[in-house]
PDB file of N, H, CA, C and O in Angstrom:
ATOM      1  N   UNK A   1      26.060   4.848   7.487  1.00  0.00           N
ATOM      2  CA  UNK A   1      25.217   4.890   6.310  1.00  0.00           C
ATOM      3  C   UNK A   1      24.218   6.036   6.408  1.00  0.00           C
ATOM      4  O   UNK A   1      24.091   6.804   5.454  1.00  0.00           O
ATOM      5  N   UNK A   2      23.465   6.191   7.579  1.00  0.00           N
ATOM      6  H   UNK A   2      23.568   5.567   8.354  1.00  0.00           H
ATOM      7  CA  UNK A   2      22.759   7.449   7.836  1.00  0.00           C
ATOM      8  C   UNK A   2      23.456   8.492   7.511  1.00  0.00           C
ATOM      9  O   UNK A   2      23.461   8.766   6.311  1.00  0.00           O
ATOM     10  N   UNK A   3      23.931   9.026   8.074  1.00  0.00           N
ATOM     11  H   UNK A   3      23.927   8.804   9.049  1.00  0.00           H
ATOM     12  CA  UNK A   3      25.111  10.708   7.721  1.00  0.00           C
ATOM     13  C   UNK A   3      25.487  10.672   6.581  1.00  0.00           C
ATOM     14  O   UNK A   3      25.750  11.776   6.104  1.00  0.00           O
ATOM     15  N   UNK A   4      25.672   9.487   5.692  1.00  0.00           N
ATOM     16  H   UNK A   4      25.459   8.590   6.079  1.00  0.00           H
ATOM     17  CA  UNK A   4      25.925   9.505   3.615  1.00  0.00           C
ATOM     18  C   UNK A   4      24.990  10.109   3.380  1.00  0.00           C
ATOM     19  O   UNK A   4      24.973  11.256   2.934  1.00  0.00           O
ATOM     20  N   UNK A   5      23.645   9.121   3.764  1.00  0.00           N
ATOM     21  H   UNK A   5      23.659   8.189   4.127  1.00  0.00           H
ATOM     22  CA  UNK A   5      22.092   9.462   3.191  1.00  0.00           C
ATOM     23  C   UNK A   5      21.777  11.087   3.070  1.00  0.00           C
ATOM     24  O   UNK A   5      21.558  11.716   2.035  1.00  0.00           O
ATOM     25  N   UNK A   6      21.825  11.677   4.708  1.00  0.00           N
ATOM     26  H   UNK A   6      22.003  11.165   5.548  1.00  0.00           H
ATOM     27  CA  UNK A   6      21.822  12.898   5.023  1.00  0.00           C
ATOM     28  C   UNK A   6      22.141  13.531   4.195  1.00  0.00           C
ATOM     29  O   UNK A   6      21.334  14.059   3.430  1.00  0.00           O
ATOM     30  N   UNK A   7      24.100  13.736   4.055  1.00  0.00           N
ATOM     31  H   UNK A   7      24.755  13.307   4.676  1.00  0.00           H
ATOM     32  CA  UNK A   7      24.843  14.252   3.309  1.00  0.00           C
ATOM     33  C   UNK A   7      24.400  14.818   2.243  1.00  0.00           C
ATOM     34  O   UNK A   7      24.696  15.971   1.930  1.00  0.00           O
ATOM     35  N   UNK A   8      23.475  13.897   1.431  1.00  0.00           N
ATOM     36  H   UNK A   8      23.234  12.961   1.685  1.00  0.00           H
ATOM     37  CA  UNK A   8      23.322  13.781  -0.146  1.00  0.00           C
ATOM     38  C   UNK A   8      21.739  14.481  -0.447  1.00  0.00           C
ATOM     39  O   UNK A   8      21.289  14.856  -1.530  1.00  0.00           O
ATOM     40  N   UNK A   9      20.761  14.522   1.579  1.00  0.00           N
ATOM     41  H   UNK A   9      21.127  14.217   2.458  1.00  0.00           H
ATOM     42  CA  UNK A   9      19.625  15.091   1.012  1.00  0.00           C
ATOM     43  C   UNK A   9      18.310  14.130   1.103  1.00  0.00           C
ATOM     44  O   UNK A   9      17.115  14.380   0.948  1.00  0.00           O
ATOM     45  N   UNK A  10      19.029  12.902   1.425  1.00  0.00           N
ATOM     46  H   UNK A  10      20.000  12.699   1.551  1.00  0.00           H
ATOM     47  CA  UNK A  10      17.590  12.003   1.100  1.00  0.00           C
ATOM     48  C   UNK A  10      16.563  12.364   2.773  1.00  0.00           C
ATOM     49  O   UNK A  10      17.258  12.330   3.788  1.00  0.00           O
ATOM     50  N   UNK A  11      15.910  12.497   2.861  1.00  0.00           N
ATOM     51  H   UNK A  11      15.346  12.524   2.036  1.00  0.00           H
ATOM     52  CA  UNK A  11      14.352  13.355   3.342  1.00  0.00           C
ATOM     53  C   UNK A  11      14.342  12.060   4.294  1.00  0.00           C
ATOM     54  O   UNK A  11      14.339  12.334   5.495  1.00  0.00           O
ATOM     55  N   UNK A  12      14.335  10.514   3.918  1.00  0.00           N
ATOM     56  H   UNK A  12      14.338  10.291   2.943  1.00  0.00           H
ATOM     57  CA  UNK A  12      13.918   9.250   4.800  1.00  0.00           C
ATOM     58  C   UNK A  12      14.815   8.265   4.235  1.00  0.00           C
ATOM     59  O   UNK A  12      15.334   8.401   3.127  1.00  0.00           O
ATOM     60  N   UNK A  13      14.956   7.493   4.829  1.00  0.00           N
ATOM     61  H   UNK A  13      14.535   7.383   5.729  1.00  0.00           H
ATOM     62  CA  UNK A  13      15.679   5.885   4.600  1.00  0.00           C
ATOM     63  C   UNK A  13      15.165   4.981   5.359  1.00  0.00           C
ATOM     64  O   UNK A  13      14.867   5.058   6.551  1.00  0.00           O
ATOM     65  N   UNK A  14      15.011   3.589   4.191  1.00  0.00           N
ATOM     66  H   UNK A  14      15.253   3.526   3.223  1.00  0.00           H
ATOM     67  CA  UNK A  14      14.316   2.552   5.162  1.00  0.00           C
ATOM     68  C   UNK A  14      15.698   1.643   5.315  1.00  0.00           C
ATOM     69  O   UNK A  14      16.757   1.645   4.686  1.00  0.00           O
ATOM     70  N   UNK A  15      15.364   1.119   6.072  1.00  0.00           N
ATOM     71  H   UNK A  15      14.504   1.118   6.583  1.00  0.00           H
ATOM     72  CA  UNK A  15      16.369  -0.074   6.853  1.00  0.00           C
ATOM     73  C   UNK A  15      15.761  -1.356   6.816  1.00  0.00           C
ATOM     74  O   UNK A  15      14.711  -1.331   7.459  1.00  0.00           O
ATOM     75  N   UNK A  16      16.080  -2.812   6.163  1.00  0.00           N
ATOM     76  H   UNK A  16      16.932  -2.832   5.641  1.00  0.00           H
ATOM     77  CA  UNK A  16      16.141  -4.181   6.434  1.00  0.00           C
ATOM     78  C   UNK A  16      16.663  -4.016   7.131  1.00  0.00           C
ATOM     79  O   UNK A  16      17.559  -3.172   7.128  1.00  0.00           O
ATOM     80  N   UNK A  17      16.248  -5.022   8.447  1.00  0.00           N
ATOM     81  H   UNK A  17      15.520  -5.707   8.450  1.00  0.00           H
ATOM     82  CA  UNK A  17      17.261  -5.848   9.580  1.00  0.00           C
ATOM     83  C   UNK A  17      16.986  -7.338   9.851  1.00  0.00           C
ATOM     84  O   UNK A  17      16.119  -7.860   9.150  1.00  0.00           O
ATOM     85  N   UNK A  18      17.353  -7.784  10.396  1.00  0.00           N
ATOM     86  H   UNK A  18      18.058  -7.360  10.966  1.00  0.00           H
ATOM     87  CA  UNK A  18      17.344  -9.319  10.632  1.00  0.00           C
ATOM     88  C   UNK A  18      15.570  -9.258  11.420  1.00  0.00           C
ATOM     89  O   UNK A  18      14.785 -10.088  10.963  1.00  0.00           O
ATOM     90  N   UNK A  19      15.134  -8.481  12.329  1.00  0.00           N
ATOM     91  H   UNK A  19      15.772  -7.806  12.700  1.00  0.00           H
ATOM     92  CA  UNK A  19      14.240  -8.167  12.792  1.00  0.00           C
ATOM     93  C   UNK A  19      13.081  -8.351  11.224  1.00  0.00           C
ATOM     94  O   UNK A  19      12.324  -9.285  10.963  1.00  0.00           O
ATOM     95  N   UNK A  20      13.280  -7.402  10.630  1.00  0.00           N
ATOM     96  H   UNK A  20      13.895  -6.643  10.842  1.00  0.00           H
ATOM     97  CA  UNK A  20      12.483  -7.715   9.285  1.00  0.00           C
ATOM     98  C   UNK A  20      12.268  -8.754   8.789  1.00  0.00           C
ATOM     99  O   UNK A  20      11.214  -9.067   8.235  1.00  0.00           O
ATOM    100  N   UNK A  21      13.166  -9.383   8.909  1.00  0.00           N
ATOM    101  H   UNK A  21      14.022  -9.129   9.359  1.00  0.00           H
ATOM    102  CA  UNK A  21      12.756 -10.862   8.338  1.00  0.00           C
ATOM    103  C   UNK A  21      11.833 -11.864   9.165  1.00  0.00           C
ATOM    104  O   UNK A  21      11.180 -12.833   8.778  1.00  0.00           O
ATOM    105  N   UNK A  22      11.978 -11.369  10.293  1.00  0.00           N
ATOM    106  H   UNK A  22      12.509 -10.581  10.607  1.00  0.00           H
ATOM    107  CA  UNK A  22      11.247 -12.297  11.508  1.00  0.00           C
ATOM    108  C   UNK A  22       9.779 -11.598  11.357  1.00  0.00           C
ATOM    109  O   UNK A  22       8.899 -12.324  10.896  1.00  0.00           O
ATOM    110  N   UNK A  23       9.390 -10.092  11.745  1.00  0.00           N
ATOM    111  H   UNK A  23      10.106  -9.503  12.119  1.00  0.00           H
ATOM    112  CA  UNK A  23       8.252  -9.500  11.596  1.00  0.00           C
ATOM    113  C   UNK A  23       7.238  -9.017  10.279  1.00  0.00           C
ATOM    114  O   UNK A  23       6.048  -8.852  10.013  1.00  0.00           O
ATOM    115  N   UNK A  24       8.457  -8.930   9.727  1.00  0.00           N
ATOM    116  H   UNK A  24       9.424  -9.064   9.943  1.00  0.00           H
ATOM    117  CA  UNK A  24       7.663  -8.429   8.400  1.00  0.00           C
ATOM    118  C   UNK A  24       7.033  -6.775   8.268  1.00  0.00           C
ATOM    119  O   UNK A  24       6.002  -6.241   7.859  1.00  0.00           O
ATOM    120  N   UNK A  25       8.497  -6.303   8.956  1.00  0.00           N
ATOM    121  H   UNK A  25       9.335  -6.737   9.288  1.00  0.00           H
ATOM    122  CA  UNK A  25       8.597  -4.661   8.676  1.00  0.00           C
ATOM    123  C   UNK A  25       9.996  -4.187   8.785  1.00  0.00           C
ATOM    124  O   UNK A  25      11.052  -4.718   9.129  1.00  0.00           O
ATOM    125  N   UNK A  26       9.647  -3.007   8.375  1.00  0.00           N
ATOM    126  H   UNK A  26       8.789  -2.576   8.096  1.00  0.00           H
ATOM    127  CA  UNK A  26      11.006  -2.237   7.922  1.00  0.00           C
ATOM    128  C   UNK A  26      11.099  -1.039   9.263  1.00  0.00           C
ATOM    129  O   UNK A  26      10.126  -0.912  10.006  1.00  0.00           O
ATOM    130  N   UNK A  27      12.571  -0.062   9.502  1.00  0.00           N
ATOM    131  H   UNK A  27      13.362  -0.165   8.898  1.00  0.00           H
ATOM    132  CA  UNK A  27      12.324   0.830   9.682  1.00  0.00           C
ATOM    133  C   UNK A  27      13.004   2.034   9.232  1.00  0.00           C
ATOM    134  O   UNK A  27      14.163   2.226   8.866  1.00  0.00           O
ATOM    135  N   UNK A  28      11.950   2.829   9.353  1.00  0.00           N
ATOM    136  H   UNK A  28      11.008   2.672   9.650  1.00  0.00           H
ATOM    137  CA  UNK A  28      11.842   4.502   8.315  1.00  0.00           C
ATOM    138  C   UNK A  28      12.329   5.441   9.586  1.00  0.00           C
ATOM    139  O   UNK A  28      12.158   5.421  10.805  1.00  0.00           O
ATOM    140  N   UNK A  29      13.096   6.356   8.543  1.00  0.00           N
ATOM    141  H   UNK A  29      13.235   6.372   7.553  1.00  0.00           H
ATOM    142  CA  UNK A  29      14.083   7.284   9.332  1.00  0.00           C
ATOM    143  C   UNK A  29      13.488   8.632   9.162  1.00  0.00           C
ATOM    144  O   UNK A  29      12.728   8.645   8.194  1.00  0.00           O
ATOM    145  N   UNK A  30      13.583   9.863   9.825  1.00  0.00           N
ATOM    146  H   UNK A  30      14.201   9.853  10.611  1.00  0.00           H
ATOM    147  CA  UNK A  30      13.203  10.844   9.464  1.00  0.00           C
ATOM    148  C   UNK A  30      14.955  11.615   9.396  1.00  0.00           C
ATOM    149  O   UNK A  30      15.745  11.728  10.333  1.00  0.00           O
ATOM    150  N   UNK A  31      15.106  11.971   8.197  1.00  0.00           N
ATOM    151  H   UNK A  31      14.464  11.879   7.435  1.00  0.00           H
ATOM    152  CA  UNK A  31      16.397  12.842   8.584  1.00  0.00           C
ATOM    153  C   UNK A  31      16.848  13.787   9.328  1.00  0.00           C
ATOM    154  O   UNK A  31      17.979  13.823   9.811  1.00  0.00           O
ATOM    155  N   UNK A  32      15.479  15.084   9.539  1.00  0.00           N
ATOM    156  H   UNK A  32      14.560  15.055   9.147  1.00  0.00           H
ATOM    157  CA  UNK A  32      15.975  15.978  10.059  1.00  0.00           C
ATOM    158  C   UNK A  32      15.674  16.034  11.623  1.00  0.00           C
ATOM    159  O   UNK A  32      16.020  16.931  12.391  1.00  0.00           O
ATOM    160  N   UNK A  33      14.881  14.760  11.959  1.00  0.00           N
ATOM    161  H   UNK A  33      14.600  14.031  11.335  1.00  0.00           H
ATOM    162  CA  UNK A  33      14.239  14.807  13.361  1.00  0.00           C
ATOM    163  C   UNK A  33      15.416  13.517  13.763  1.00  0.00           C
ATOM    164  O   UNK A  33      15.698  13.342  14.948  1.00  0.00           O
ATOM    165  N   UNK A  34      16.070  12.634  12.651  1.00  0.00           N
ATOM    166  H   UNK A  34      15.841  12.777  11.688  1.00  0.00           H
ATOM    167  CA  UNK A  34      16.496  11.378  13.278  1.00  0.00           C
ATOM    168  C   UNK A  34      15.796  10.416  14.269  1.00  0.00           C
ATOM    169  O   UNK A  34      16.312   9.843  15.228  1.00  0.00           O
ATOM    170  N   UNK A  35      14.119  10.341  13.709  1.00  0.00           N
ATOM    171  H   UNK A  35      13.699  10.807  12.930  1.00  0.00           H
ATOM    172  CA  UNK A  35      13.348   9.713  14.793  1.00  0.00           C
ATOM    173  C   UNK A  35      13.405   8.393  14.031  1.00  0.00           C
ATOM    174  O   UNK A  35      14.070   8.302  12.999  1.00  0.00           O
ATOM    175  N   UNK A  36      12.811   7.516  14.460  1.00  0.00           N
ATOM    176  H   UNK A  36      12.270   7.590  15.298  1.00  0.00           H
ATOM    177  CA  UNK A  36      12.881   6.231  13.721  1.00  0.00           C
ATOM    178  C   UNK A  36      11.437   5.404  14.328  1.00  0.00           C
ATOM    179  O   UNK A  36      11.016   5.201  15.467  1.00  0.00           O
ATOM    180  N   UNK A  37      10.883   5.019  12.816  1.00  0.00           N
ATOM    181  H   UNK A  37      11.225   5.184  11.890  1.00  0.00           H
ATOM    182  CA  UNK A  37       9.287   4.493  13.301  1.00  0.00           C
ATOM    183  C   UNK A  37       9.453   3.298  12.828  1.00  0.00           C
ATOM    184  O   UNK A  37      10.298   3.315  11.933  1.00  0.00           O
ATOM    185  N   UNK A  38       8.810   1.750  13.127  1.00  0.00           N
ATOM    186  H   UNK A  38       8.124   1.736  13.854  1.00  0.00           H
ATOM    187  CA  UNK A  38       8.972   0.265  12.354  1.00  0.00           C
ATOM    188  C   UNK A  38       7.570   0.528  11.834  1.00  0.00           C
ATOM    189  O   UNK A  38       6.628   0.933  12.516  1.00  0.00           O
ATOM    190  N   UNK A  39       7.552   0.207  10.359  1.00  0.00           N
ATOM    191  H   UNK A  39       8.317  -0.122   9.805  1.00  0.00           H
ATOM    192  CA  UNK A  39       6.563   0.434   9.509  1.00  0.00           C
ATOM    193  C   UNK A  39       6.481  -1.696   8.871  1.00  0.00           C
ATOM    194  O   UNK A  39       7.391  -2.480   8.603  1.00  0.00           O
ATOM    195  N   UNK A  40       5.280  -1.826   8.874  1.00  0.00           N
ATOM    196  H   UNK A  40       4.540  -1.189   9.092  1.00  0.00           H
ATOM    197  CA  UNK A  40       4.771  -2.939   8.346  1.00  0.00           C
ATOM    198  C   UNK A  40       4.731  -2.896   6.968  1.00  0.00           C
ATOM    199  O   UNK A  40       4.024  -2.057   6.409  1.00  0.00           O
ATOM    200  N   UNK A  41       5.458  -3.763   6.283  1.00  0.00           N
ATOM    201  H   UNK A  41       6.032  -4.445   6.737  1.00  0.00           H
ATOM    202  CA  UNK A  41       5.987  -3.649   4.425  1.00  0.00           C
ATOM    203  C   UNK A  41       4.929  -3.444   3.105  1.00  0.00           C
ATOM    204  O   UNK A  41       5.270  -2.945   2.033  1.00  0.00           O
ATOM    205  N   UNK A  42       3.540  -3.956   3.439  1.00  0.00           N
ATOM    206  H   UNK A  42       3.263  -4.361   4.310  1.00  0.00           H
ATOM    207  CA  UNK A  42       2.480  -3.677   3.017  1.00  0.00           C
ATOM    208  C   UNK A  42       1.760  -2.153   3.186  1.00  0.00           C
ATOM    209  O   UNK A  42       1.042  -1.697   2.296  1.00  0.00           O
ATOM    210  N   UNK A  43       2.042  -1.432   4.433  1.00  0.00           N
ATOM    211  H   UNK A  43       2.625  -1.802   5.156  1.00  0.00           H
ATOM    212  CA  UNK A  43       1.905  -0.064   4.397  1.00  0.00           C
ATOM    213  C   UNK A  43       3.460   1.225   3.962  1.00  0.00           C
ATOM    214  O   UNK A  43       3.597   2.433   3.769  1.00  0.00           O
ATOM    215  N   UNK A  44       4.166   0.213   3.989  1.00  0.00           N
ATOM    216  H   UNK A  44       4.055  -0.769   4.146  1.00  0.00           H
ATOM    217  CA  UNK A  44       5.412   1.479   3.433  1.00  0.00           C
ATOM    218  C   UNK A  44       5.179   2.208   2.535  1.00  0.00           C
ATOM    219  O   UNK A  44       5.417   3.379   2.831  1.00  0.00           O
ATOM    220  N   UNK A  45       4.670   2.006   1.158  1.00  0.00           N
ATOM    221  H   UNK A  45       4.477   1.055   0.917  1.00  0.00           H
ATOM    222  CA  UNK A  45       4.009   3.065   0.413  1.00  0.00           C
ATOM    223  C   UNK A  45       3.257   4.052   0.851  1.00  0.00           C
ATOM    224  O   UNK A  45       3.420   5.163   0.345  1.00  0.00           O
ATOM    225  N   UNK A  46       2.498   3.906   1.646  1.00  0.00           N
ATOM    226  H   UNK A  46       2.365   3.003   2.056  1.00  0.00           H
ATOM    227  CA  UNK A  46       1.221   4.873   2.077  1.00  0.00           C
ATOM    228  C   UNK A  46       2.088   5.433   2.967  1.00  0.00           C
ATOM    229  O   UNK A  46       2.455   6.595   2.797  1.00  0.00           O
ATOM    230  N   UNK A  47       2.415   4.883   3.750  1.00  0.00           N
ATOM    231  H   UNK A  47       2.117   3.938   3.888  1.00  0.00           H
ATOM    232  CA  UNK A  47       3.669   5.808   4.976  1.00  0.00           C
ATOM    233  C   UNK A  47       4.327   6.699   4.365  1.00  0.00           C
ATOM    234  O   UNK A  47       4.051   7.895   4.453  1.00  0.00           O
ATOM    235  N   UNK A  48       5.300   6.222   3.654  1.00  0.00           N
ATOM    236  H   UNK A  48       5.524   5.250   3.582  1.00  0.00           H
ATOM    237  CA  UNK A  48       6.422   7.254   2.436  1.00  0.00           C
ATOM    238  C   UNK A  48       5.530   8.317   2.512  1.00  0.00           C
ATOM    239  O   UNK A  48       5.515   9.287   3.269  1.00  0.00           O
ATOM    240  N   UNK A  49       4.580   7.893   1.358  1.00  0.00           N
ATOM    241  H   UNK A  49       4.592   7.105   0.742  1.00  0.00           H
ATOM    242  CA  UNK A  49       3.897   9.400   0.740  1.00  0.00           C
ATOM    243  C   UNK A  49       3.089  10.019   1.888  1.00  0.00           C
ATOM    244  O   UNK A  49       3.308  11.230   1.883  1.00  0.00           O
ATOM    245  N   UNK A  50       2.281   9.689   2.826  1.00  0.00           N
ATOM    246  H   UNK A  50       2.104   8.705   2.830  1.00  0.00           H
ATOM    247  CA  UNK A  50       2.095  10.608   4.001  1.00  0.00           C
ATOM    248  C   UNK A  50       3.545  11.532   4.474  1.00  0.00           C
ATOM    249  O   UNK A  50       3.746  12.742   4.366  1.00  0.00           O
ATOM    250  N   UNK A  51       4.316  10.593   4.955  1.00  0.00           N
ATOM    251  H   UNK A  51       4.153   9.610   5.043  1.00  0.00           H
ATOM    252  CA  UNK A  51       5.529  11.508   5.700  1.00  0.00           C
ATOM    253  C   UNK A  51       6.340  12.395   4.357  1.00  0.00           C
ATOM    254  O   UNK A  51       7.280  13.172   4.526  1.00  0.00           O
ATOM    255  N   UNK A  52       5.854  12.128   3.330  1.00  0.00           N
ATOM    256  H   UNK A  52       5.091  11.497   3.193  1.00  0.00           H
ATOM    257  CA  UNK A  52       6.735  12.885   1.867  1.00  0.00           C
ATOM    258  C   UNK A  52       5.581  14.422   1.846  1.00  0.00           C
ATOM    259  O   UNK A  52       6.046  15.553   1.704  1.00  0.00           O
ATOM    260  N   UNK A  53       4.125  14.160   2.008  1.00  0.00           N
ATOM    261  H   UNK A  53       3.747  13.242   2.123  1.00  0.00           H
ATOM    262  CA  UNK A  53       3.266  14.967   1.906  1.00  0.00           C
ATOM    263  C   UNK A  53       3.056  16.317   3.983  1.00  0.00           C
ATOM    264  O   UNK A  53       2.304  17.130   4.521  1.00  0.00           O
ATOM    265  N   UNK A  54       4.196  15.667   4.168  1.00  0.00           N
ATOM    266  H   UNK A  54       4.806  15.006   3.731  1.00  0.00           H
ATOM    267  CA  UNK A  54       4.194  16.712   5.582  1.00  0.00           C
ATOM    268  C   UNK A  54       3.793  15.863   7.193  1.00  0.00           C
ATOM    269  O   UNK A  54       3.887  16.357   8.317  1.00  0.00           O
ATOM    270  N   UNK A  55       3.399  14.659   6.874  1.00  0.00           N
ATOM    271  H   UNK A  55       3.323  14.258   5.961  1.00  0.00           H
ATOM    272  CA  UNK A  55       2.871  13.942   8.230  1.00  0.00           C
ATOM    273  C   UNK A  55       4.038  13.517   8.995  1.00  0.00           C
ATOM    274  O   UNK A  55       4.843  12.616   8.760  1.00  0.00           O
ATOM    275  N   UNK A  56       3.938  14.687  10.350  1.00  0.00           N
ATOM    276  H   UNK A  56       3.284  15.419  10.541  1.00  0.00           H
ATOM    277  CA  UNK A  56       5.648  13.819  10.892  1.00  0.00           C
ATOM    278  C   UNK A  56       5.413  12.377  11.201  1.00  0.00           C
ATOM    279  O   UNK A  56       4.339  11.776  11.184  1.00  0.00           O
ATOM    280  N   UNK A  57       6.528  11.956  11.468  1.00  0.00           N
ATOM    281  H   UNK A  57       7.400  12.445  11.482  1.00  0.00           H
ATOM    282  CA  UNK A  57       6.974  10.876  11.402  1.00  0.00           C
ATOM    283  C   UNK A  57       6.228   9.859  12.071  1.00  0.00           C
ATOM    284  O   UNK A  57       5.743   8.816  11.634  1.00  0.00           O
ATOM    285  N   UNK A  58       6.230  10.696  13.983  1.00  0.00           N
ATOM    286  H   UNK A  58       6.624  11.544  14.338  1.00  0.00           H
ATOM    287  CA  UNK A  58       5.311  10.107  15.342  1.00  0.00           C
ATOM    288  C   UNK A  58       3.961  10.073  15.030  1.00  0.00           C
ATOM    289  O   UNK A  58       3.337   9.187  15.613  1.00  0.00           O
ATOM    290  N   UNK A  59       3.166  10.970  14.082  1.00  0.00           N
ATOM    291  H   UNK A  59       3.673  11.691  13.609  1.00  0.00           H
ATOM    292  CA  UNK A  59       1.588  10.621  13.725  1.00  0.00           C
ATOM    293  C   UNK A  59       1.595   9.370  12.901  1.00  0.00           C
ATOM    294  O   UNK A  59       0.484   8.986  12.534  1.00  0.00           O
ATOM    295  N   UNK A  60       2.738   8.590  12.505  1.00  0.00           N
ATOM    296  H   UNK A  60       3.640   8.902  12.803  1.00  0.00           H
ATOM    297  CA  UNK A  60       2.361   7.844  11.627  1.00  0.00           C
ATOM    298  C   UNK A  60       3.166   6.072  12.092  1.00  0.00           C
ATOM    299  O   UNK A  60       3.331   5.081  11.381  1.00  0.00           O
ATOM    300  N   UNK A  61       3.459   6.283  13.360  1.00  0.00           N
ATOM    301  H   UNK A  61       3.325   7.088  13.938  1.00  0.00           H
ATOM    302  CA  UNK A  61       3.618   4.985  13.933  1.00  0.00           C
ATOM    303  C   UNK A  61       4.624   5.290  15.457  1.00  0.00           C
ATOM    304  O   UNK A  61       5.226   6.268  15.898  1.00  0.00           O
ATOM    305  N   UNK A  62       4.500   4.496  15.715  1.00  0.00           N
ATOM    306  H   UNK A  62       4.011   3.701  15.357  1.00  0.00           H
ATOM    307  CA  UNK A  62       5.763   4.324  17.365  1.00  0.00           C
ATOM    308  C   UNK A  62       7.016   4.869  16.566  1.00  0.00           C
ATOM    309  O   UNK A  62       7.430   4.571  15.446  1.00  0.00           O
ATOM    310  N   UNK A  63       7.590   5.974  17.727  1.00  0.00           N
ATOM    311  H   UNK A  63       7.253   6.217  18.637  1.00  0.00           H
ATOM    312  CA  UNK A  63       8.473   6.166  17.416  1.00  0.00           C
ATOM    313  C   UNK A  63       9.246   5.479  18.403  1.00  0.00           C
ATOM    314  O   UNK A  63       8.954   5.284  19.582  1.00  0.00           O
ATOM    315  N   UNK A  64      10.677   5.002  17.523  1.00  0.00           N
ATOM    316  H   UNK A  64      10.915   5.161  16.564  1.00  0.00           H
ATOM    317  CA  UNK A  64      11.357   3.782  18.094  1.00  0.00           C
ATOM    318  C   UNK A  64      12.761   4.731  19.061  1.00  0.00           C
ATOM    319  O   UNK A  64      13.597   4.102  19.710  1.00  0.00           O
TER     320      UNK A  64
END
């Protein structure tokens, strides 16, 4: 599913996992770094648009 996303251009992708349902976060992809941070669902907006406005990925949570 990642390498479609890529393919087509999309910048980030978030991921549900079974984990999400237990914690109550998602995790956000960076495409061109392929880093991966778990973002808490109440801050995913503000995350997006930071990492959309230039904030890599690692300033803006654990990278996983």
């Amino acid at each position: 599913m990642y390498r479609r996303m890529d393919e087509i251009g999309c910048n980030a992708m978030v991921t549900v996992d079974y984990d999400s349902l237990k914690s109550n976060d998602v995790t956000l992809r960076d495409r061109n770094s392929m880093r991966q941070i778990r973002v808490k669902i109440e801050d995913l907006k503000d995350t997006i648009c930071k990492f959309l406005d230039g904030v890599e990925l690692g300033k803006l949570g654990s990278v996983i």
